[in-house]
Backbone as CSV, one residue per row, in Angstrom:
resi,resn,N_x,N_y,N_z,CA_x,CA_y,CA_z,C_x,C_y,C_z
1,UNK,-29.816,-38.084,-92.914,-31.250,-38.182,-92.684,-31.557,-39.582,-92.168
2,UNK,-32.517,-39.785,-90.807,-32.617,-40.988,-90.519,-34.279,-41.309,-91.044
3,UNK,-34.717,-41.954,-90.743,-35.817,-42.553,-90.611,-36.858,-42.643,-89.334
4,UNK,-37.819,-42.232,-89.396,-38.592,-41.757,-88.046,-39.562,-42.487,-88.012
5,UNK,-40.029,-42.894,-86.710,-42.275,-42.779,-87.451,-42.726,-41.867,-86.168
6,UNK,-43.898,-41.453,-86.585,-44.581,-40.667,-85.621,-44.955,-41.210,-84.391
7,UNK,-44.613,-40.956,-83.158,-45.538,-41.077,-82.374,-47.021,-40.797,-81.794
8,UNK,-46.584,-39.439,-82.103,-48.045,-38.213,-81.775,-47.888,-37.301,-81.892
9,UNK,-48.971,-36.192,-81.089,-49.140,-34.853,-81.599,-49.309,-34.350,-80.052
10,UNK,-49.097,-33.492,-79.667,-49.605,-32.640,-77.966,-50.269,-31.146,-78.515
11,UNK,-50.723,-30.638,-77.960,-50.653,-29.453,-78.018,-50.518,-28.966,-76.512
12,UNK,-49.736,-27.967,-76.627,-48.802,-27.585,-75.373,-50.110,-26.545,-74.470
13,UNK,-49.824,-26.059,-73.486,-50.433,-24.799,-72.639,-50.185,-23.830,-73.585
14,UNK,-49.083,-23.466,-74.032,-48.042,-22.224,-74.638,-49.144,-21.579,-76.078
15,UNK,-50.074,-23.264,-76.583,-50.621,-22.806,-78.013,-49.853,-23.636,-78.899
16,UNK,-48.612,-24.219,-78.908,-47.641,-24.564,-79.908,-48.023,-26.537,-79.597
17,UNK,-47.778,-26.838,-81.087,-48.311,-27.997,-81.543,-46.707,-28.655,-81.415
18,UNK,-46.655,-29.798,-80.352,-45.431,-30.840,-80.777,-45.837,-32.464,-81.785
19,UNK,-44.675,-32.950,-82.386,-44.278,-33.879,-82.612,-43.695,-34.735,-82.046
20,UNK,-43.649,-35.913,-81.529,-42.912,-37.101,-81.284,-42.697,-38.008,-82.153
21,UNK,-41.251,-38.057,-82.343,-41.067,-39.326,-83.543,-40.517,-40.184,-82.471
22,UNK,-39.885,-41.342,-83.319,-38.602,-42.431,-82.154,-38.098,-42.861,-83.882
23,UNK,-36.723,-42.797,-83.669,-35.814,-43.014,-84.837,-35.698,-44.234,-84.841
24,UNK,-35.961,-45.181,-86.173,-35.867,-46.241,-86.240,-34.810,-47.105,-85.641
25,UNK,-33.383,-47.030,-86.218,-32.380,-47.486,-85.981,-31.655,-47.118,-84.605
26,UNK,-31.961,-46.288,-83.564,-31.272,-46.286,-82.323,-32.615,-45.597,-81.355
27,UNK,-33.856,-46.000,-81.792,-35.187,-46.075,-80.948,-34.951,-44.551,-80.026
28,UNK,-34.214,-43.581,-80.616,-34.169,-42.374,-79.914,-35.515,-41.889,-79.924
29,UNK,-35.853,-41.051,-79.425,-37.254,-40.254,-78.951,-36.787,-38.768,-79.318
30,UNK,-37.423,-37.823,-80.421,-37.172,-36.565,-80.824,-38.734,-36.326,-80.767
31,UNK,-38.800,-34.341,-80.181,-39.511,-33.947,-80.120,-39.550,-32.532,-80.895
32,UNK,-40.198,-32.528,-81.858,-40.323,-30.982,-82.754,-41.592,-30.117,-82.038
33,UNK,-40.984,-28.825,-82.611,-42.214,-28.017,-82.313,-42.707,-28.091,-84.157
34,UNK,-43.956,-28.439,-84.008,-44.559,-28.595,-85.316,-45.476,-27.053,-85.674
35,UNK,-46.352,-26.673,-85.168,-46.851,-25.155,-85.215,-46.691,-24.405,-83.774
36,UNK,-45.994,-23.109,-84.207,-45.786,-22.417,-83.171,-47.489,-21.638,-82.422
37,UNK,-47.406,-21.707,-81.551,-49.187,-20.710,-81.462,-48.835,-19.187,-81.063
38,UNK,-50.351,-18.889,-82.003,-50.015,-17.295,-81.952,-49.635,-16.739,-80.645
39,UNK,-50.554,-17.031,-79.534,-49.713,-16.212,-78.575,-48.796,-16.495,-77.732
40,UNK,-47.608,-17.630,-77.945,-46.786,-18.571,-77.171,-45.703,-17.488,-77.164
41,UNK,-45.310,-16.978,-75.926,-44.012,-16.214,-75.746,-42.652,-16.611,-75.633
42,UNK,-42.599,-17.862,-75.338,-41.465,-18.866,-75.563,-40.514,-18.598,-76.939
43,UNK,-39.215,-18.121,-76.922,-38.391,-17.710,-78.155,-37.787,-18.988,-78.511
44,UNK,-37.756,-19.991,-77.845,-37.289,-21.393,-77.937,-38.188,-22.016,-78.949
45,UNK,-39.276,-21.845,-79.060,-40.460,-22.815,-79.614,-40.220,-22.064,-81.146
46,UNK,-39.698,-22.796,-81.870,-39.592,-22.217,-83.352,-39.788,-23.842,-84.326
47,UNK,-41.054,-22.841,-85.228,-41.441,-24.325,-85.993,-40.206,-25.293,-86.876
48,UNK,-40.754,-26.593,-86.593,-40.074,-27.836,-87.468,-38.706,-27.485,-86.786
49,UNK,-38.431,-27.040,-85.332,-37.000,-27.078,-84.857,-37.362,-28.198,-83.893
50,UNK,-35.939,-29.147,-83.360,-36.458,-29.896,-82.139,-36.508,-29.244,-80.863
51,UNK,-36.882,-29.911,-79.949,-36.901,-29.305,-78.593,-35.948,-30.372,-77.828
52,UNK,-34.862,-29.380,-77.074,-33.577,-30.066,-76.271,-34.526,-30.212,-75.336
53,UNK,-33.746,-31.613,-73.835,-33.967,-31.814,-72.835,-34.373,-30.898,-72.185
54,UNK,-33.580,-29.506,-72.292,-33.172,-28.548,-70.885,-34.572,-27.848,-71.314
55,UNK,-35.582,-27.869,-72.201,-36.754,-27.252,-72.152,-37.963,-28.164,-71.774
56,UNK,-38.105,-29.074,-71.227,-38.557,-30.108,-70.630,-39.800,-28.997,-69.735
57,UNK,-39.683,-28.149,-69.153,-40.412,-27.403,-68.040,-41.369,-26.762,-68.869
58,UNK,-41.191,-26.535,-70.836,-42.224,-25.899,-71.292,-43.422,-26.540,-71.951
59,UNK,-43.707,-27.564,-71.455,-44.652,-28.322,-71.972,-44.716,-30.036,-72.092
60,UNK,-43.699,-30.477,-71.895,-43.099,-31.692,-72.149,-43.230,-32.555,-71.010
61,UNK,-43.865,-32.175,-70.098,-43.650,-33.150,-68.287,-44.853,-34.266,-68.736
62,UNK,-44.396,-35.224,-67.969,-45.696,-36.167,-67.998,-46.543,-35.665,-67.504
63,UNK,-47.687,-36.505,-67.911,-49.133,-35.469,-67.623,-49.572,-34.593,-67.859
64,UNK,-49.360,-33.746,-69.066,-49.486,-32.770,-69.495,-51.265,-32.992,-69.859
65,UNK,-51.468,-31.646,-70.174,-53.536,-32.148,-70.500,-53.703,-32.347,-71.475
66,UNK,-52.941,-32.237,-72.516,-53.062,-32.789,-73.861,-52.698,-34.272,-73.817
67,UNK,-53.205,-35.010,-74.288,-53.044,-36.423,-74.239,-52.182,-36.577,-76.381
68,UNK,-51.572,-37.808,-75.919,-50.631,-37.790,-77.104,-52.257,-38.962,-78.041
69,UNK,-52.508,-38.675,-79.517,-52.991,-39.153,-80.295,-52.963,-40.031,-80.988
């Protein structure tokens, strides 16, 4: 278990609520799906799991319209 702090919160197009932490000790950047939304068809988006690189196209691009909090 490392140590995190929050960055923010998004809420995606899809309905589904992310997390951004950055891990203390090697300043990595992890992104959870924190609540899945009811009607998000995405089988990838499963709560308190992270989200890999290669899903980058479902919500994650800069500029997204949710602004981080």
């Amino acid at each position: 278990m490392s140590v995190v702090r929050l960055l923010g919160f998004t809420t995606m197009a899809c309905g589904c609520v992310s997390g951004r932490y950055r891990e203390a000790g090697t300043e990595r950047e992890i992104t959870y799906i924190e609540e899945k939304g009811n009607a998000c068809p995405q089988v990838g988006h499963q709560r308190n799991q992270p989200v890999s690189a290669d899903r980058v196209a479902h919500g994650f691009a800069g500029g997204a319209a949710a602004q981080m909090s």
